[in-house]
C-alpha positions in Angstrom: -13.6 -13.9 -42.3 -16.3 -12.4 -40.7 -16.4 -9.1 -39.0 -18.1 -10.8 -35.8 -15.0 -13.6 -36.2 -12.8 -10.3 -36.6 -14.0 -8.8 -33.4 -14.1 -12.3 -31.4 -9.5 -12.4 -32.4 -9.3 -9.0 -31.6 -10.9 -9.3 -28.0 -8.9 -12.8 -27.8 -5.6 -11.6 -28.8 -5.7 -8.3 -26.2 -6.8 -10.6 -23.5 -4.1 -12.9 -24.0 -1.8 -10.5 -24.5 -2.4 -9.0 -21.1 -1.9 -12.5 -19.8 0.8 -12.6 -21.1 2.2 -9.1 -19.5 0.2 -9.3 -15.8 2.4 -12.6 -15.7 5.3 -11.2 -16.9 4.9 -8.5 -14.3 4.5 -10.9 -11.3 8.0 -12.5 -12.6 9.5 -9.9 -12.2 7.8 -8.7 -8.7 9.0 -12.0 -7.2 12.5 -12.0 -8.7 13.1 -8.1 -7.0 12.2 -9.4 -3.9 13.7 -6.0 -2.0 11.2 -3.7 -3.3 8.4 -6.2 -2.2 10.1 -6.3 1.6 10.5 -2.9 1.9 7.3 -2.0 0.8 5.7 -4.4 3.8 8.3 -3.3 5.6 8.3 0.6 5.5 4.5 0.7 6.6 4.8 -1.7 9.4 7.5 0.3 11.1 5.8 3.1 10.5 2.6 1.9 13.1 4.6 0.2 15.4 6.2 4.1 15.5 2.9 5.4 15.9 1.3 3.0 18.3 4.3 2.5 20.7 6.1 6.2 20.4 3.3 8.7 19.5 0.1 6.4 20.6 -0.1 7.3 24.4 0.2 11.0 23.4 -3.1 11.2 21.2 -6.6 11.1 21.8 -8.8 9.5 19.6 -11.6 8.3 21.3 -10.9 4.8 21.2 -7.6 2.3 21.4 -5.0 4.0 18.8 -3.8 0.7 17.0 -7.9 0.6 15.7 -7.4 4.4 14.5 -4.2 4.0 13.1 -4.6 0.7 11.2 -6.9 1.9 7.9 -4.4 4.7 7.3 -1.4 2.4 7.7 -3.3 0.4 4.9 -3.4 3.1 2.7 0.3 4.1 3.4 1.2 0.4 2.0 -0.7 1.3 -0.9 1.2 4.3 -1.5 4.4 2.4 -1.0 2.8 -0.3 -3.7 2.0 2.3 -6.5 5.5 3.9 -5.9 6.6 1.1 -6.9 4.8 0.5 -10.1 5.5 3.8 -11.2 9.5 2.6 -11.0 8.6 -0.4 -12.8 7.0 0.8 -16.0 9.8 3.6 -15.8 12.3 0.7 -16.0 10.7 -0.5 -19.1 10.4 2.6 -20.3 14.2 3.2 -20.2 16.3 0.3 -21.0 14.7 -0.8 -24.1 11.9 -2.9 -23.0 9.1 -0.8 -24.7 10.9 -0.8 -28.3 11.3 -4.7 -28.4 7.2 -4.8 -27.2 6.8 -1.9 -29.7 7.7 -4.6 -32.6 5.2 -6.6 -31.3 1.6 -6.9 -32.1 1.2 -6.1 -28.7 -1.7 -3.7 -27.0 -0.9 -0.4 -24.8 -3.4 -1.2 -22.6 -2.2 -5.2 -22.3 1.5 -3.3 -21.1 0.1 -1.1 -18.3 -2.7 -3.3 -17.3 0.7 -6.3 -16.6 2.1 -3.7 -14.5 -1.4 -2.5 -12.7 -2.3 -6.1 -12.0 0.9 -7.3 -10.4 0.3 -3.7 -8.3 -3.1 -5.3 -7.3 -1.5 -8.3 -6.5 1.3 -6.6 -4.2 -1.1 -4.9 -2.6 -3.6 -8.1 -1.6 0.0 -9.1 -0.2 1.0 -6.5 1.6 -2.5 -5.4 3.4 -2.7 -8.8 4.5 0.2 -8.8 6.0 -0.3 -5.3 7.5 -3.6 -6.2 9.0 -2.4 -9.7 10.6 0.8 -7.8 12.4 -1.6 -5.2 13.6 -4.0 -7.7 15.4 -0.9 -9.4 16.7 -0.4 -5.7 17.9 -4.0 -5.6 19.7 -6.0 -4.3 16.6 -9.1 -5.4 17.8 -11.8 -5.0 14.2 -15.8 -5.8 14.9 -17.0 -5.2 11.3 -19.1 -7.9 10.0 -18.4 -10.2 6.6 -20.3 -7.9 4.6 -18.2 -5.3 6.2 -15.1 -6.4 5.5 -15.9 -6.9 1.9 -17.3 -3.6 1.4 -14.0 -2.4 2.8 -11.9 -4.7 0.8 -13.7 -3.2 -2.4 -13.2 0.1 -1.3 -9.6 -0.4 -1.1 -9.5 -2.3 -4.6 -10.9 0.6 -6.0 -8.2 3.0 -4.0 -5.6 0.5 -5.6 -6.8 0.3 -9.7 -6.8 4.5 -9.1 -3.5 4.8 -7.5 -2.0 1.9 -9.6 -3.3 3.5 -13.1 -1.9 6.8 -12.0 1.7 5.6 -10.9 1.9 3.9 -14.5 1.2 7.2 -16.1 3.6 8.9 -14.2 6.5 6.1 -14.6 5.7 6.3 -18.8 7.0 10.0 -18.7 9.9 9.7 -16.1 13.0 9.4 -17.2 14.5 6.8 -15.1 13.5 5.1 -12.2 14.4 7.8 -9.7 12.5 10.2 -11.2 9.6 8.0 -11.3 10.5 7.6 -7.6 10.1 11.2 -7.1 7.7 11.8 -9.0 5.2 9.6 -7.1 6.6 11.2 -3.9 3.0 12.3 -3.3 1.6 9.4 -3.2 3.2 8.4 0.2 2.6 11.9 1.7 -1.3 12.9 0.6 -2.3 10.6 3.9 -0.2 12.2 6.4 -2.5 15.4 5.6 -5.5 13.6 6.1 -7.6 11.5 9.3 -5.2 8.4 8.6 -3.2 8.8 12.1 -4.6 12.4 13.9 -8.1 13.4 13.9 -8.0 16.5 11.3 -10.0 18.6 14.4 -6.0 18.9 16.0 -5.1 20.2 13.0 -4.4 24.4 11.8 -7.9 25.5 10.2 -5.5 25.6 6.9 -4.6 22.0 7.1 -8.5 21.2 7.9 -9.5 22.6 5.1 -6.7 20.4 3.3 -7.8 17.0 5.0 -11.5 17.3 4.1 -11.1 18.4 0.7 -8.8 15.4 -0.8 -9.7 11.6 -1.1 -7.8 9.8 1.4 -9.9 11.2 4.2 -13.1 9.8 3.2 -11.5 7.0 2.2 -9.9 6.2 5.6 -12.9 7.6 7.8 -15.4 4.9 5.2 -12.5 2.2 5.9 -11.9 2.8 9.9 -16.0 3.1 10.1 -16.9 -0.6 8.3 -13.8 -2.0 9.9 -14.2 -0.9 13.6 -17.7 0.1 13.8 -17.2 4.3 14.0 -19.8 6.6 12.5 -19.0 6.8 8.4 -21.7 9.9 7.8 -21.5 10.7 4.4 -17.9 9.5 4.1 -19.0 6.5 1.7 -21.1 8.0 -0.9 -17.7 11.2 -0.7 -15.0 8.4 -1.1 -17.0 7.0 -3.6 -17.3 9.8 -5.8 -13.6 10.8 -5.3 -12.4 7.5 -6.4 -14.3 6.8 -9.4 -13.3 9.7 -11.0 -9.5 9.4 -9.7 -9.8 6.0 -11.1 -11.6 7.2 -14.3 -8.7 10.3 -14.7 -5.8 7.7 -13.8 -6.6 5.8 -16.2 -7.2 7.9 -19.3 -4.0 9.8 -18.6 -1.9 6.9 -18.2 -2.9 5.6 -21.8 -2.2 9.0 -23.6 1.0 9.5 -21.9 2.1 6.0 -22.9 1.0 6.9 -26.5 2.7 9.8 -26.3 6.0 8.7 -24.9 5.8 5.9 -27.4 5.2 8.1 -30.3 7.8 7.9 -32.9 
């Protein structure tokens, strides 16, 4: 055999055996059906607290269901990657990762499954988040083009996220401490522009807000969705999330390798 013929199986093989996994991993998201509800849920209770208890008490400029919506899409995706993390903690735990060990099986094909069906969740769940909040009066003006730089932006937000929730469910030890341990990930955008503007905030927890990624990622989002100045807010979100996405990544593969490790 050739090494070109070599190289073509190798290439088939991992793709298919990621196939195999992402579907594997959307199985298993359909059959625990609670984490999926209460991951659409949490967030939408969550705005309607916002925009019908806090709303009339904070000035933003414009109607508060447009200000509050991008972070409440974020938020989801915090639930979403919370999630993930507890999944490949699961498999980590009761035995999963030996049977696939004895299998010709690639570590990236057994993260990418779980990261995939995180993807997937997350189409899902923003969806859903953004229909209930224009049945709430969210009122968006961006153009096509708009919507799909926005919808880019938030993959990219999602693959980072996801990458680094699978990293941190290969070293937990059970699925609460994967739960905990991705605790931050559902309260980095509270400390950010996703539901007061960061000007009402202690200089201490300014400097916090502008010097983290969700901000620039919520200010680029709320800008191409509703039409509010983005300033340099693109090219910043830009830069923070390819190299979140870049360090996610990387550090999910050697902690799987290293928690695999005989």
């Amino acid at each position: 055999m050739t090494t070109a013929a070599i190289r073509h199986g190798g290439v088939a093989n991992a793709l298919s055996d990621a196939l195999t996994m992402i579907g594997r991993s959307i199985r298993l998201t359909r059959r625990n059906g609670e984490t999926l509800f209460l991951s659409i849920l949490l967030p939408l209770l969550m705005m309607a607290l916002f925009v019908y208890v806090f709303g009339g008490a904070i000035n933003t400029g414009t109607a508060y269901i447009n200000y509050v919506v991008p972070g409440t899409i974020l938020l989801c995706v915090g639930y979403g990657a919370a999630s993930t993390a507890m999944s490949v903690a699961d498999d980590m735990n009761n035995g999963m990762i030996d049977r696939l060990r004895s299998m010709p099986i690639s570590t990236f094909a057994v993260l990418t499954g779980h990261v995939v069906a995180s993807i997937a969740r997350n189409a899902l769940t923003t969806t859903i988040v953004i229909g209930t909040a224009i049945a709430m009066g969210f009122r968006p003006n961006g153009s096509f083009v708009d919507w799909l730089l926005a919808a880019s932006l938030l993959l990219l937000y999602v693959l980072a996220l996801s990458w680094l929730a699978a990293g941190l469910g290969a070293i937990a030890k059970g699925v609460e401490s994967a739960s905990g341990l991705s605790f931050f990930m559902l309260f980095l955008p509270y400390l950010s522009s996703a539901f007061v503007p960061t000007d009402t905030m202690p200089s201490f927890l300014r400097a916090i807000s502008a010097n983290q990624p969700i901000t620039p990622v919520i200010e680029t989002t709320r800008g191409l969705l509703t039409g509010t100045p983005i300033g340099d807010s693109g090219w910043t979100a830009l830069v923070w999330l390819a190299g979140l996405l870049a360090f996610s990544f990387t550090l999910a593969i050697l902690l799987y390798r290293v928690r695999t490790r005989k």
